[in-house]
PLY file of the C-alpha trace (Angstrom):
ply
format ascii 1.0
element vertex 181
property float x
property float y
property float z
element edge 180
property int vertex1
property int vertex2
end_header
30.09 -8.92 -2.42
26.59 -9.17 -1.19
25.83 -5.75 -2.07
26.78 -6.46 -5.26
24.53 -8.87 -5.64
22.06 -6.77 -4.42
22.31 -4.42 -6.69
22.77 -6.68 -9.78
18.77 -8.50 -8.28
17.53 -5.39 -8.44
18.66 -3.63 -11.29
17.91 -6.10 -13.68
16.17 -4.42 -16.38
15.54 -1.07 -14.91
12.50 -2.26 -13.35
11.85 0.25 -10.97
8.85 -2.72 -8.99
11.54 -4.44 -6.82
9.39 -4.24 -3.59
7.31 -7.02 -2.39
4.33 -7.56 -0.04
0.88 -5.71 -2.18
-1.43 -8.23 -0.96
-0.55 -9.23 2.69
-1.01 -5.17 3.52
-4.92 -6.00 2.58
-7.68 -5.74 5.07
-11.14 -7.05 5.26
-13.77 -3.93 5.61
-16.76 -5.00 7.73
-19.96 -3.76 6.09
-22.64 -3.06 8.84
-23.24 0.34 9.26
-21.67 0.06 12.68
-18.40 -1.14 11.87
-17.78 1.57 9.75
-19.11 4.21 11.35
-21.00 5.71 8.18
-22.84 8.42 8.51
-24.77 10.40 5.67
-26.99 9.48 2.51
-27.76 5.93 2.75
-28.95 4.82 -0.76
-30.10 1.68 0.44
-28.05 -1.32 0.31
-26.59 -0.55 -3.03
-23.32 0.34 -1.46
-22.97 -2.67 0.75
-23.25 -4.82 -2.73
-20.98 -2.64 -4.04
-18.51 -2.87 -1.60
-19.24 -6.73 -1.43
-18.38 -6.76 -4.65
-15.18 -5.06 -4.85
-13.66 -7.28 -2.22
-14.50 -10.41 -4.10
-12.91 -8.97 -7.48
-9.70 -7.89 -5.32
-9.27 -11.92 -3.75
-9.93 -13.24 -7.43
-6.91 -10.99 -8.39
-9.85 -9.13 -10.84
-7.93 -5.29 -9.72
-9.74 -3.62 -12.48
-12.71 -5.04 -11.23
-12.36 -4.29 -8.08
-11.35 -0.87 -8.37
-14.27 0.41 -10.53
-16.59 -1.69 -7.34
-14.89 0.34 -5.08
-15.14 3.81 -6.82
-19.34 2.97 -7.01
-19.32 1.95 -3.51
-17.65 5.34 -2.15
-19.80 6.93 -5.01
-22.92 5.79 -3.74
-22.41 6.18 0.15
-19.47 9.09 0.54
-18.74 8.54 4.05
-17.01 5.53 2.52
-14.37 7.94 1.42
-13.04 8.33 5.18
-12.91 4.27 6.44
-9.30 3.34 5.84
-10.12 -0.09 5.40
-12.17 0.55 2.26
-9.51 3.24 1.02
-6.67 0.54 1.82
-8.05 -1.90 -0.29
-9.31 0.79 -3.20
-5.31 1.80 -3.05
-4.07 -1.65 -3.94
-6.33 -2.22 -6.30
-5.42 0.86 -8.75
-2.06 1.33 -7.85
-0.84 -1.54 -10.23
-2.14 1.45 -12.87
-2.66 4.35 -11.13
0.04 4.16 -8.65
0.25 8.20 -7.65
-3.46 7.78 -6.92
-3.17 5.04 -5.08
-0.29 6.86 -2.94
-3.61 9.42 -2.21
-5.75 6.99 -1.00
-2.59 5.60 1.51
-2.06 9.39 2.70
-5.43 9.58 3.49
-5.12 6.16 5.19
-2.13 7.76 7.26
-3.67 10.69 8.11
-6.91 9.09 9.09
-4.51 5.75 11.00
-0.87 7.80 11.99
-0.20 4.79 14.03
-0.42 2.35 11.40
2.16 1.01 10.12
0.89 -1.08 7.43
-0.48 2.48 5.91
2.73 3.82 5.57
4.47 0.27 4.11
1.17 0.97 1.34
2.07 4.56 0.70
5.91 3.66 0.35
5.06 1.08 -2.57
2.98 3.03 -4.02
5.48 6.42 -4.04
8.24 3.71 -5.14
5.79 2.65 -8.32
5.40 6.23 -8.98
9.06 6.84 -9.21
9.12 9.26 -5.75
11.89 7.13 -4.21
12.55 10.15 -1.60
8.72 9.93 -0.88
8.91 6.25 0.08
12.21 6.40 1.49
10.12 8.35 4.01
7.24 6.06 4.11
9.53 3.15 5.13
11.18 4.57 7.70
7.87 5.27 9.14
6.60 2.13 8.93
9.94 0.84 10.50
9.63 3.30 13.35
6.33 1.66 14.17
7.10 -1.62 13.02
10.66 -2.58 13.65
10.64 -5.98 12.94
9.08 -5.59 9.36
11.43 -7.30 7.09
9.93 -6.23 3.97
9.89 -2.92 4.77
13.43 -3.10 5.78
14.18 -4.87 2.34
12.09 -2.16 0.00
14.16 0.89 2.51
17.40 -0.93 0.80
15.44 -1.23 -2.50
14.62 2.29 -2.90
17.99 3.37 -1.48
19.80 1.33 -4.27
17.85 2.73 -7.14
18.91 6.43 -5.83
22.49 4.91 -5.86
23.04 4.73 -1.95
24.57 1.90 -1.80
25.57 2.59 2.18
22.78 3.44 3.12
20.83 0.40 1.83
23.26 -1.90 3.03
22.49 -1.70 6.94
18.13 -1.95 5.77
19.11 -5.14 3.48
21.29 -6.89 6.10
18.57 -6.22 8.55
15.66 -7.51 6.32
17.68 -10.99 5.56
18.20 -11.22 10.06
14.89 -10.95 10.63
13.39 -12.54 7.72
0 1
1 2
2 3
3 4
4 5
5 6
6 7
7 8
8 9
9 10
10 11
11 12
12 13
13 14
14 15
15 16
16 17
17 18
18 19
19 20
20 21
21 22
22 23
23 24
24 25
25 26
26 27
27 28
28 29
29 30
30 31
31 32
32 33
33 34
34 35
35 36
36 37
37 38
38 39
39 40
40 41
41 42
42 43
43 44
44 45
45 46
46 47
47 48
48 49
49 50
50 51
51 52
52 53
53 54
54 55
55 56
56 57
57 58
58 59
59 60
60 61
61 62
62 63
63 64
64 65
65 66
66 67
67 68
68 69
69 70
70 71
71 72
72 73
73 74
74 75
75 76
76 77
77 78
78 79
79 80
80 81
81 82
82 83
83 84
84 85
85 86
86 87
87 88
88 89
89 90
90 91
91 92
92 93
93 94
94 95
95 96
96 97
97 98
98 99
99 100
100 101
101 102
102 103
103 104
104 105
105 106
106 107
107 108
108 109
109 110
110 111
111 112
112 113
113 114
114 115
115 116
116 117
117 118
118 119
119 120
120 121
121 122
122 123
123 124
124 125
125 126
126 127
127 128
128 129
129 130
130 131
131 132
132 133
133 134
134 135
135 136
136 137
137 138
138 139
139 140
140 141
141 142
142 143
143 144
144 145
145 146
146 147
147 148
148 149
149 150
150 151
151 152
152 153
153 154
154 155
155 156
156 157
157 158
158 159
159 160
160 161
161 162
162 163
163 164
164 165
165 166
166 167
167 168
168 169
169 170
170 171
171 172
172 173
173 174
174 175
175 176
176 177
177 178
178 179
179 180
């Protein structure tokens, strides 16, 4: 019976953006020169302002906003392009539109963080939004393998496995993201 009412929650009108938890995978990029390591073409502070800028659009909700910020920033200082926390936050911000480019951004963020797991719980949403559920059926049990206790993760496993009608298989993730939730 639960199952069932599983799948009838997330079913409902064929929305295939049943996962939860965008914003609390965030991070807050530190922008001295130190903290992220930059090396390269410094165009004066332009960058920092930039970057300054795109994290206030992204906590006013302004995603647009703060997705063209941080294209300038990483534009104007390119070493920007290899700090996960500045690709982490450029990947939530486009993937409510661009969500295949956003799941870039997060395999960078793996590759560059492997122990991570919030990286992988990113690059699962974002291959779920872009219809890959096999994709993100491997991101989640990544981020589960380094993250056990991650309920979410365990309830968008169960999600993804339901929309590729595995209804076993999602059973055992679901019943494990309502114990530890």
């Amino acid at each position: 019976m639960l199952l069932y009412a599983l799948l009838a929650t997330l079913s409902h009108a064929g929305t295939p953006r049943c996962h939860v938890g965008h914003a609390r995978r965030a991070v807050q990029p530190d922008c001295s020169h130190n903290a992220l390591l930059l090396r390269g073409g410094d165009s004066g502070d332009d960058w920092k302002a930039a970057l300054q800028l795109a994290m206030q659009a992204q906590q006013d909700g302004n995603l647009e906003a703060a997705a063209a910020a941080y294209r300038e920033a990483m534009a104007l200082h390119e070493s920007l392009r290899g700090a996960w926390p500045v690709l982490t936050n450029y990947g939530l911000s486009i993937q409510p539109t661009a969500p295949a480019e956003a799941a870039a951004a997060f395999r960078t963020v793996v590759a560059l963080v492997p122990d991570g797991a919030d990286g992988y719980f990113n690059l699962g949403n974002a291959l779920m939004d872009s219809g890959d559920l096999e994709g993100c059926v491997g991101a989640f049990e990544s981020c589960l393998a380094l993250a056990p206790k991650d309920a979410d993760a365990y309830y968008n496993l169960g999600a993804a496995l339901l929309q590729m009608r595995e209804p076993k298989r999602a059973l055992p993730a679901m019943t494990s993201a309502a114990a530890i939730a």
